[in-house]
N, C-alpha and C positions, 0 to 999 in steps of 0.2 A: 848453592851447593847442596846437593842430593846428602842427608844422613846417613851412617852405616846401617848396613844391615847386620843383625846379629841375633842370635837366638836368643829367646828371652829365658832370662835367669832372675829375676828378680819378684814377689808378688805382684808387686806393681808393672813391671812388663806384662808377666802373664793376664793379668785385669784388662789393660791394655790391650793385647791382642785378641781374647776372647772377646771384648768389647767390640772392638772394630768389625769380626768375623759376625757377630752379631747382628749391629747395627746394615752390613752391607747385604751381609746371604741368609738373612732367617726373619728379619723384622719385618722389610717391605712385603712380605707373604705372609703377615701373620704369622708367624712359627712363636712358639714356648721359650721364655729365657732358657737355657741350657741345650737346647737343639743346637747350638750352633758347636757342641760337644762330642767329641766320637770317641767312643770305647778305646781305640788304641791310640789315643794321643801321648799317652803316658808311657807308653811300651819303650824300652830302650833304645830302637831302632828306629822310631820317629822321630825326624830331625826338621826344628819346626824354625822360621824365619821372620827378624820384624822388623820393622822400619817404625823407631820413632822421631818426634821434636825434642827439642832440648824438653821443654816442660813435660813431656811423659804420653801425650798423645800419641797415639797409632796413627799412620800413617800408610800402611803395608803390611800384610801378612802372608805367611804361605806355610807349606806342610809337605815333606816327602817321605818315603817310605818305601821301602822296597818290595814291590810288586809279585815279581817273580824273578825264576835264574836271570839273574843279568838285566832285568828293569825295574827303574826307582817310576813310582807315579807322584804327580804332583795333584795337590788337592787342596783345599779352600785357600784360594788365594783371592786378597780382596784389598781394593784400596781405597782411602777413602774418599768421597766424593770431591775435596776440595785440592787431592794432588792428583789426580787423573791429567794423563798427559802430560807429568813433569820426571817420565824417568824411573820415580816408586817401585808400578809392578815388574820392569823391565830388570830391575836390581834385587828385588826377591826372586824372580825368577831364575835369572845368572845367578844369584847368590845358590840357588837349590840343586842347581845344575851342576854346580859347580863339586858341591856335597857328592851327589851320586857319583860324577867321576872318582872325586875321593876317596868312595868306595867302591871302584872297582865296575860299577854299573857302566852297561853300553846304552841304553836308550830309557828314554823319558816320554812316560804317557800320561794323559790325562785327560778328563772328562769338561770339553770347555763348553760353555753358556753359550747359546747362538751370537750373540752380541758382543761375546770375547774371544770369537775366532778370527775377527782379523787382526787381534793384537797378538793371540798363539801364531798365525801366519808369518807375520812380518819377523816371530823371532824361531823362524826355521822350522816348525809342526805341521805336519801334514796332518790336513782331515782321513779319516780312516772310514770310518761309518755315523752312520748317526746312532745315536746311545739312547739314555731314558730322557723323559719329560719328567723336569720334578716338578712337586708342588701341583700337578695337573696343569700347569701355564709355560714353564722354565724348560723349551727343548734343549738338549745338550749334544755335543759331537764326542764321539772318539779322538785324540790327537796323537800322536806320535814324530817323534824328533829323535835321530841316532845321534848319542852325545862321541 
């Protein structure tokens, strides 16, 4: 059975999450401990998502934010290597989705990894365009989903 998702409230969540967001989107490219950190995490209206184990490991994380009128985007969402394909990102991502309806948001975008567009696919996102290359290697798509 899949853990709850919940925002993290704890230091040790938060460790936790920045850890995972780390280890999955900033390490494998060489990136700086704290890059895996964005200016407005902290801001009020960022509502952020984690899936841990009983024992305090990350397991999932995600991030949304309201974009503009009427869309929330979703952003570093990451899971770990050893729960891929068990459900994880599929349950932060409903869990984030789920947020932006609760605020009133009609649609959900975001900037997904060439290699995490058929998982955005299969949960209703349309490719929109193609976006930026991070890191000089990492192509990303536009996605959009009307919630």
């Amino acid at each position: 059975m899949l853990p709850a998702v919940h925002p993290p409230s704890s230091p040790t969540d938060w460790a936790a999450y920045y850890q995972l967001r780390y280890a999955v989107l900033r390490q494998p490219w060489q990136q700086p401990p704290g890059s895996e950190r964005a200016e407005d995490d902290a801001l009020p209206d960022t509502f952020h998502a984690l899936v841990t184990t009983p024992d305090g490991t990350a397991l999932g994380v995600g991030r949304l934010h309201k974009a503009a009128p009427g869309q929330a985007q979703v952003r570093f969402m990451a899971v770990h290597p050893d729960a891929r394909g068990q459900g994880v990102g599929r349950a932060v991502l409903e869990y984030l989705e789920a947020e932006a309806r609760r605020r009133g948001l009609r649609e959900c975008v975001l900037h997904a990894r060439e290699q995490a567009v058929p998982f955005y696919l299969r949960l209703g996102y349309a490719v929109v365009a193609p976006s930026h290359t991070l890191f000089g290697s990492i192509p990303h798509f536009l996605m959009r989903k009307p919630l």
